[in-house]
C-alpha positions as CSV (number, residue, x, y, z in Angstrom):
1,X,5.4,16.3,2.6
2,X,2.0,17.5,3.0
3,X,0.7,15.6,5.6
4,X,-3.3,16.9,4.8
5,X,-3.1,14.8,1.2
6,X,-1.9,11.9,3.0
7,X,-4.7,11.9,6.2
8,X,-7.3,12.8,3.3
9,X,-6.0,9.7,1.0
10,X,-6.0,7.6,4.3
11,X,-9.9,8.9,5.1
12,X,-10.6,7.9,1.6
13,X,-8.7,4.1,1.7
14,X,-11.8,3.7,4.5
15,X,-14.8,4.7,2.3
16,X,-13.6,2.2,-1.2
17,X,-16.8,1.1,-2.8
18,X,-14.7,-2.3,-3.6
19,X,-12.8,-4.0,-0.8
20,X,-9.0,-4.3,-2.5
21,X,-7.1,-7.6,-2.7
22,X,-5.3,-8.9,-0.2
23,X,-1.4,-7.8,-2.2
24,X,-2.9,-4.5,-2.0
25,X,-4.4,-4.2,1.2
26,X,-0.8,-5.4,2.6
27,X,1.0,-2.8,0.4
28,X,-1.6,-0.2,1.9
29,X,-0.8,-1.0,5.6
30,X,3.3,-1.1,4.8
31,X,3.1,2.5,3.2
32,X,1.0,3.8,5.6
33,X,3.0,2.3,8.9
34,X,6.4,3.2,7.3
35,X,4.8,6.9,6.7
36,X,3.3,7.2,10.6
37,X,6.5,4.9,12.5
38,X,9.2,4.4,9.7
39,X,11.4,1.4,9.3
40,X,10.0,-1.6,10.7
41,X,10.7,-2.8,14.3
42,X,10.4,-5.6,16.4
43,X,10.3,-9.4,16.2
44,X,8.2,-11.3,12.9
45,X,5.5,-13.0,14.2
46,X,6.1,-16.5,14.0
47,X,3.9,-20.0,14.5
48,X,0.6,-19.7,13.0
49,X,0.4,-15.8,13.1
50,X,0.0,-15.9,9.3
51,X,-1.7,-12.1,8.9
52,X,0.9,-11.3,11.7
53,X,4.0,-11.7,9.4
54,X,2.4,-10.8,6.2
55,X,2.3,-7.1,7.4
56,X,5.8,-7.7,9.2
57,X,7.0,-8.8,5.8
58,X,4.9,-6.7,3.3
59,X,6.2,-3.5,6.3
60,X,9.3,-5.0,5.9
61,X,9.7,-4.1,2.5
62,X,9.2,-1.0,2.6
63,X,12.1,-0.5,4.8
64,X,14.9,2.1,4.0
65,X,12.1,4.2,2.0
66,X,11.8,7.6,3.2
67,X,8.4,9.0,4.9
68,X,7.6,11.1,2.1
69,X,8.1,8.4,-0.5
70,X,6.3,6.3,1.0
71,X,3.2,9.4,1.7
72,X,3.7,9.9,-2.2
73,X,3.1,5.8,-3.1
74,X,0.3,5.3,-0.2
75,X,-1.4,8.9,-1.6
76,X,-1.2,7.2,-5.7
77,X,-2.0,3.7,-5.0
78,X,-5.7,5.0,-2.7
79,X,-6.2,7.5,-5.9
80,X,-5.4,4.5,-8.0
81,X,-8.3,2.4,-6.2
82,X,-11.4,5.1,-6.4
């Protein structure tokens, strides 16, 4: 994987002109957290953490996908948006 396209892609998810919806704001955050810790960990937020398990969910998902993969997806779906 070449790490330098993904920190470049993730530098340029910051500067969007258009803020993203929500779907793909989530599937931003799961590629990018299964790319920098891997499968997800931990308990899902419960109660009226709503955001909270959204990411655990949308992370979730993602699970099993291998760090390059997921560099590959995050890298296409921020070229996608600009």
């Amino acid at each position: 994987m070449d790490l330098s396209k993904f920190e470049e892609a993730v530098a340029k998810s910051k500067t969007l002109s258009e803020r993203p919806s929500n779907d793909v704001l989530l599937k931003l955050y799961a590629l990018y957290k299964q790319v920098t810790e891997g499968d997800v960990h931990g308990e899902r937020p419960g109660g009226f953490d709503f955001k909270g398990a959204a990411k655990y969910d949308a992370w979730e998902a993602q699970k099993g996908k291998s760090k390059d993969d997921a560099a590959k997806e995050y890298i296409e779906l921020v070229n996608s948006l600009t």
